[in-house]
C-alpha positions in Angstrom: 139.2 133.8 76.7 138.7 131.1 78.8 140.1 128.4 80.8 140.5 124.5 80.9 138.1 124.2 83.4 135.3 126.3 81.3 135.3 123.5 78.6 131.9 121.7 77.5 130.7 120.1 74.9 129.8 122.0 71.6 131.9 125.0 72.7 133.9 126.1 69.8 137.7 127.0 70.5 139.9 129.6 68.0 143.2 127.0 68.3 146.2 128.0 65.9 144.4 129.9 63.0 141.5 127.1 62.9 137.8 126.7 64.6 137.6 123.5 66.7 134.4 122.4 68.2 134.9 119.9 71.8 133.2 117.0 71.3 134.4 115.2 74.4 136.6 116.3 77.0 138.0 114.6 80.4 139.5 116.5 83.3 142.4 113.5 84.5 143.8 114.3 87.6 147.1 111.5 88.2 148.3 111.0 91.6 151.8 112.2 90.4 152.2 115.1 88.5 149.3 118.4 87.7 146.3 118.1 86.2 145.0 118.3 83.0 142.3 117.7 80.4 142.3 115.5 77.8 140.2 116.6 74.8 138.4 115.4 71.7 138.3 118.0 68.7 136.4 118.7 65.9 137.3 121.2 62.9 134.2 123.0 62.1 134.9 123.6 58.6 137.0 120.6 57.4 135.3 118.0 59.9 138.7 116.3 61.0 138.8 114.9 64.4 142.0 114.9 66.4 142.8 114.1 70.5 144.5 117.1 72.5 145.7 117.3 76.1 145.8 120.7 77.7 147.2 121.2 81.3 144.7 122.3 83.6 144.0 126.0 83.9 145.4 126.6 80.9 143.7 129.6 78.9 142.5 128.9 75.7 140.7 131.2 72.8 136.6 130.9 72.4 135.4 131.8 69.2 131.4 132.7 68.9 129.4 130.2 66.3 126.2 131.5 65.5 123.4 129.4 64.7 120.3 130.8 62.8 117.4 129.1 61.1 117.2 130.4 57.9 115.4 129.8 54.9 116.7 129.0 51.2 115.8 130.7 48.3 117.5 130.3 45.5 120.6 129.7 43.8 122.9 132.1 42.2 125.4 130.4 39.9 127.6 128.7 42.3 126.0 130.4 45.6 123.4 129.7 47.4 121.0 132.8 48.7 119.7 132.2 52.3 117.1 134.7 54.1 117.1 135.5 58.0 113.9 134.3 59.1 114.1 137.0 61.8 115.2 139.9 60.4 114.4 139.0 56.6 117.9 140.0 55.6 119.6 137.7 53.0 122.9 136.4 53.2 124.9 134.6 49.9 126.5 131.1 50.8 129.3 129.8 48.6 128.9 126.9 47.1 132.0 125.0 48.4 130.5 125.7 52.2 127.3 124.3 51.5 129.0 121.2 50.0 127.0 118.1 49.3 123.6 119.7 51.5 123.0 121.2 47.4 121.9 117.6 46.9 118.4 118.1 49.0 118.1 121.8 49.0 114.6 122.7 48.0 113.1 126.5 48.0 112.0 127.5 50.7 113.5 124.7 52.8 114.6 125.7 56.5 118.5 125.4 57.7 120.7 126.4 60.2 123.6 128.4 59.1 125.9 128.6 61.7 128.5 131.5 61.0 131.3 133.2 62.7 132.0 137.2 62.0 129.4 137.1 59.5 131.0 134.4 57.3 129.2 131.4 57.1 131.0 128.3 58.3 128.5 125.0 57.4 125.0 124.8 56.2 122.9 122.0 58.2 120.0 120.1 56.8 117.0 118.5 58.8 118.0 114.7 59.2 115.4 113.7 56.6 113.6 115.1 53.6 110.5 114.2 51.8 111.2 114.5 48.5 109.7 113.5 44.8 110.8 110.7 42.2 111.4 112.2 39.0 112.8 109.5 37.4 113.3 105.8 37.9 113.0 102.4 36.1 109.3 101.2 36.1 108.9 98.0 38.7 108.0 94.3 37.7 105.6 92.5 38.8 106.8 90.4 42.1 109.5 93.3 42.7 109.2 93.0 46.9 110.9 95.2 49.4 113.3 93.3 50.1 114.4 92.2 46.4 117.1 94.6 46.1 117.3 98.3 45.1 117.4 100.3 42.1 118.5 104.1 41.5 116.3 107.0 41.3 116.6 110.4 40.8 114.5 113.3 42.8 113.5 116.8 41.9 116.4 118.1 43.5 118.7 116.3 40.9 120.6 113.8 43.3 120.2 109.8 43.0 119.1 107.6 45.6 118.9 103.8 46.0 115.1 103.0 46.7 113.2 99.8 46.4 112.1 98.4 43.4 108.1 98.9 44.0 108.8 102.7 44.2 107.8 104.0 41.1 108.0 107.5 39.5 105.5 110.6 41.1 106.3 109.3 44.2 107.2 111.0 46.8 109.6 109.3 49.6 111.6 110.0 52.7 115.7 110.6 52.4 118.0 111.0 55.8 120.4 113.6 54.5 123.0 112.4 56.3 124.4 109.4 54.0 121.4 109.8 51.2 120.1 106.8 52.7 116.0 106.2 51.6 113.4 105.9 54.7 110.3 105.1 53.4 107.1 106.6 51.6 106.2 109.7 52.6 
């Protein structure tokens, strides 16, 4: 337990059932009337954002997040099998919690699985990637950079839009974030 005044950011609260992470809070103090803090939220697992306003010294519930860098092995029909890269022991992540991060999951990639009582919450990716083209149209002659974009597909199965000179074998650059391409690698 804690109190309004203990908030930061990236603390994770237990509010209502649900985990919330603050992204912003605001201690407001008006010259009529108490205190209190004005927060933004987070919901660690379904990512929605909502405002809440707390009166100050309130207590509210902490929940402990913990964040490890794992490694990725495999995958085992819909899971995914992660190992500690501490204590070697492996953990299986469902499917549905590692979401669309399957898309640029390579073996023996490193994460962070952040987890609460030992069940995994959210599996998060570097920002970027370097993966290979298995598959795209072949480029014209004159196709430029900044002629347009076709799609191509990488050895981890998902498409992305690259530039017409990139050609298959390749290997390029992808932010993970919105599958967006970067550049040659």
């Amino acid at each position: 337990m804690a109190t309004t005044n203990d908030l930061k950011n990236g603390l994770v609260l237990n509010l209502d059932g649900d985990l919330w992470t603050v992204v912003e809070f605001q201690h407001v103090k008006p010259g009529k009337g108490g205190a209190f803090v004005r927060t933004t939220l987070k919901n660690v697992l379904s990512g929605k954002v909502v405002d809440r306003t707390f009166n100050a010294g309130t207590k509210v519930d902490t929940a402990t997040v913990d964040k490890r860098t794992m490694q990725y092995l495999y995958a085992d029909g819909e899971d995914f099998v992660f190992m500690d890269l501490d204590t070697y022991d492996q953990i299986t992540v469902p499917g549905g919690t590692v979401g669309e991060a399957s898309k640029f999951l390579l073996p023996e990639a490193e994460v962070i699985i952040a987890t609460h009582e030992g069940a995994p919450l959210y599996v998060e990716l570097p920002t970027s990637v370097i993966l290979e083209v298995t598959y795209t149209e072949p480029g014209l002659q004159g196709d430029r950079s900044t002629g347009g974009t076709k799609p191509a597909t990488v050895e981890t199965g998902a498409t992305v839009n690259v530039p017409l000179f990139i050609s298959t074998g390749e290997k390029i650059k992808v932010d993970t974030r919105d599958s967006r391409y970067l550049g040659r690698a």
